[in-house]
NUPASE-157940 format. One record per residue (C-alpha): residue number from 1; x, y, z; residue in one letter. Coordinates in pm, whole numbers, plus 50000, padded with zeros to 5 digits. Each point is the difference from the previous one (the first is absolute). Last residue first. Example, Ala and Ser with C-alpha at 12.3 -4.5 7.8 and 13.67 -1.06 7.14 Angstrom:
2
pos: 2&c1: 51367&c2: 49894&c3: 50714&code: s .
pos: 1&c1: 49863&c2: 49656&c3: 50066&code: a .
This chain:
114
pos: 114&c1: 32908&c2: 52448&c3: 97735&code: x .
pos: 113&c1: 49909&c2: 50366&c3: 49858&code: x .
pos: 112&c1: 49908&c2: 50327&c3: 50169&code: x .
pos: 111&c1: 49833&c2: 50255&c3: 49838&code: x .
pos: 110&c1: 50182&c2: 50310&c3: 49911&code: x .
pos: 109&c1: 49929&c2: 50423&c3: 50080&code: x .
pos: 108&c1: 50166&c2: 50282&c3: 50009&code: x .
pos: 107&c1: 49869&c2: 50240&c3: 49746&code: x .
pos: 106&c1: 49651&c2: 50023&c3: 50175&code: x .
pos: 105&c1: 49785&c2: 50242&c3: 49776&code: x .
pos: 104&c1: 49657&c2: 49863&c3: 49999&code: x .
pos: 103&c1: 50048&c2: 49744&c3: 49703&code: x .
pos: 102&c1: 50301&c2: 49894&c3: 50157&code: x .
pos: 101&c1: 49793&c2: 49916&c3: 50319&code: x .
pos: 100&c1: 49848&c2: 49821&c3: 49782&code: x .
pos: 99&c1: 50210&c2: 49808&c3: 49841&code: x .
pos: 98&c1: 50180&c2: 49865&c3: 50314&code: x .
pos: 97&c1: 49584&c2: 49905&c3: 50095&code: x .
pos: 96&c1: 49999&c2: 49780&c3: 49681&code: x .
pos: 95&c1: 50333&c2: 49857&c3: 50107&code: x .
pos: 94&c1: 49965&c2: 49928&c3: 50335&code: x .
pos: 93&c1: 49677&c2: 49779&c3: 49827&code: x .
pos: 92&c1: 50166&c2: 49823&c3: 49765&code: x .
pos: 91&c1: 50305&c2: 49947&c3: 50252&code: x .
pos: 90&c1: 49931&c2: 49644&c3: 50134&code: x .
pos: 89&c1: 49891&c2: 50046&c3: 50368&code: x .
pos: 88&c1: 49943&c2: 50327&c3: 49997&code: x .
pos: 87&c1: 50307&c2: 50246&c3: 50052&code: x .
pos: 86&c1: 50048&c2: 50401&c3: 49969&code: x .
pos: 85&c1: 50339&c2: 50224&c3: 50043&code: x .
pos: 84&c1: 49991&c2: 50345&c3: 50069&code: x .
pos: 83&c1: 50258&c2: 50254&c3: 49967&code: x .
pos: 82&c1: 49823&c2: 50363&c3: 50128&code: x .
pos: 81&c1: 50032&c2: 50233&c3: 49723&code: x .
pos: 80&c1: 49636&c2: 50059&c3: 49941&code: x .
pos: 79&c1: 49995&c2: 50145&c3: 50371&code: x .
pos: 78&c1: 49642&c2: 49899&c3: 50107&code: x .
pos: 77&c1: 50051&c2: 49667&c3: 50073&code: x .
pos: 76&c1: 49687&c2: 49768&c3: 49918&code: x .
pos: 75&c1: 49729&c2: 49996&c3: 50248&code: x .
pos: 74&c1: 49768&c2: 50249&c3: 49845&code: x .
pos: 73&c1: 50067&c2: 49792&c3: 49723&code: x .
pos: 72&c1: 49700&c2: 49750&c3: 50133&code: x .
pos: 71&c1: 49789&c2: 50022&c3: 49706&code: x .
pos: 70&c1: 50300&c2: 49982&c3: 49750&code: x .
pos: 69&c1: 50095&c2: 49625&c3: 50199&code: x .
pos: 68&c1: 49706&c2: 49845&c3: 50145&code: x .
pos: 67&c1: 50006&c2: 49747&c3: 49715&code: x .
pos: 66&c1: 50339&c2: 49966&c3: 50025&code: x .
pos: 65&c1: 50015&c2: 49931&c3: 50397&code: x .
pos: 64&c1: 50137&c2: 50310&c3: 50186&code: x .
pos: 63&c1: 50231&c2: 49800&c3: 50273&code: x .
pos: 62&c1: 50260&c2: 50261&c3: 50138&code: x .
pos: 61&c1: 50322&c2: 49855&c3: 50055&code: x .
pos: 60&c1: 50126&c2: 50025&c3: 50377&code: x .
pos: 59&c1: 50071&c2: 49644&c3: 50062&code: x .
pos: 58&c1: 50011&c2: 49813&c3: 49679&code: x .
pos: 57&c1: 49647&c2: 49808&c3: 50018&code: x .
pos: 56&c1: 49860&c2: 49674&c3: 50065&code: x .
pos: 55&c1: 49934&c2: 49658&c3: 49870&code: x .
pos: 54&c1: 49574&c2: 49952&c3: 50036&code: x .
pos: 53&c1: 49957&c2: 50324&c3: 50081&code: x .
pos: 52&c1: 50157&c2: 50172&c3: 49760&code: x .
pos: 51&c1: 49815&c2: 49796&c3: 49723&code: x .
pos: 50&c1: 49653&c2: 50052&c3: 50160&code: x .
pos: 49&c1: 50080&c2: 50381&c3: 50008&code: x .
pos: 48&c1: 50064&c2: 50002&c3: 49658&code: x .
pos: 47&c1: 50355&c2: 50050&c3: 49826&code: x .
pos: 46&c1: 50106&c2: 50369&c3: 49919&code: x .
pos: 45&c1: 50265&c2: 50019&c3: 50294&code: x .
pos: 44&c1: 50186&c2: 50325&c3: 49960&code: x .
pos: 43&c1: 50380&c2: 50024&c3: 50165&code: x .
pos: 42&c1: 50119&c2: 50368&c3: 50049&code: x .
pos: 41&c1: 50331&c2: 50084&c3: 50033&code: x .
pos: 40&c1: 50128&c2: 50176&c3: 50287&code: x .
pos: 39&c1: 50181&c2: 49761&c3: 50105&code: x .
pos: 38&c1: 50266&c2: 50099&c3: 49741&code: x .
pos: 37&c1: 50327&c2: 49777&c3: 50017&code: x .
pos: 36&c1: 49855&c2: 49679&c3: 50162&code: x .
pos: 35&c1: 49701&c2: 50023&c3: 49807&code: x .
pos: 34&c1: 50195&c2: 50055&c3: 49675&code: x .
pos: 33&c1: 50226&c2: 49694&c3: 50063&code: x .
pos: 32&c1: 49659&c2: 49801&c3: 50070&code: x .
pos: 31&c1: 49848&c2: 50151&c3: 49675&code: x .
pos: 30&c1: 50313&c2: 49883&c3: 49821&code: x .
pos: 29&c1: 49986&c2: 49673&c3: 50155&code: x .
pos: 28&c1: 49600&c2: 49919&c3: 49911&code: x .
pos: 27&c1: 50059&c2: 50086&c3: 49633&code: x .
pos: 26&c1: 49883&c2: 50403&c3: 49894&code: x .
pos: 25&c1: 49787&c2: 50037&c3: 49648&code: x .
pos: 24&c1: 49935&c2: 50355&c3: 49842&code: x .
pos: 23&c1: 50068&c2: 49837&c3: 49693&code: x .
pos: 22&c1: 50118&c2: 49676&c3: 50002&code: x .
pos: 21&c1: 49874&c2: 49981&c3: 49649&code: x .
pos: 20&c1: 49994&c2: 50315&c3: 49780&code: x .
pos: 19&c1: 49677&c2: 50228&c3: 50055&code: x .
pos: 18&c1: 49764&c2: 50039&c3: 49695&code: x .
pos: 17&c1: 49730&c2: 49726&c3: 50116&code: x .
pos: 16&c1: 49980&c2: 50139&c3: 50332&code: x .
pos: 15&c1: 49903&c2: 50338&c3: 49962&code: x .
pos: 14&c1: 49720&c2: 49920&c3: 49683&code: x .
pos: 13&c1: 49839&c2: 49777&c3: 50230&code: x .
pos: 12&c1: 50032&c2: 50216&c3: 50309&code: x .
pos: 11&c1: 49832&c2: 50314&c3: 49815&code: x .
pos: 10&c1: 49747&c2: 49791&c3: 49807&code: x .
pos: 9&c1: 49884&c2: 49874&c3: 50370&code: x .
pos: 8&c1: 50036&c2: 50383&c3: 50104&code: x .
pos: 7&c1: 49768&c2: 50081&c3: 49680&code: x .
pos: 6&c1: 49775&c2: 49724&c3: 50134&code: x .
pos: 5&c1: 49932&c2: 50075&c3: 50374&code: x .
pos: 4&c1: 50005&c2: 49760&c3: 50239&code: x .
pos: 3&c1: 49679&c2: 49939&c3: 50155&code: x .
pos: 2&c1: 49971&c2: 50097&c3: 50397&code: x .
pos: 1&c1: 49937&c2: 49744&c3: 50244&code: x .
């Protein structure tokens, strides 16, 4: 597994302790509503495989676990523009990986919240 690296640690930190709460954050229903109206958009998974096992996954997101996440961006939508909204199982870690793909351009992105 590859190491993170620290100046994209310091990167995250510094990204997510300046954003205003309920930033970049989507609630189960509007997500739904969004579904319904745009199926194109794109679901991320970051939880562990272990975790997605055990209770599942949205049919057709794409399950890049967090610590998999930059190494495997090869898998992330190319268009920057794409909407795309990413779950775990509490939000820390949809969040970290929302902030990262902000970090690499992505404009239009929020982490779902219970």
């Amino acid at each position: 597994m590859a190491s993170p690296d620290p100046a994209m640690l310091t990167l995250i930190d510094e990204t997510l302790s300046n954003i205003p709460e309920d930033w970049g954050m989507i609630t189960v229903d509007t997500a739904n509503k969004e579904l319904i109206m745009n199926p194109d958009l794109i679901l991320i998974d970051v939880r562990r495989a272990e975790e997605v096992q055990k209770t599942g996954i949205i049919t057709g997101a794409l399950n890049i676990p967090l610590e998999e996440f930059i190494a495997r961006k090869t898998e992330w939508p190319a268009d920057k523009a794409t909407k795309i909204v990413i779950y775990c199982s509490g939000g820390h870690r949809s969040t970290i990986a929302m902030t990262i793909l902000w970090s690499y351009g992505y404009r239009d992105v929020r982490s779902l919240i219970s």
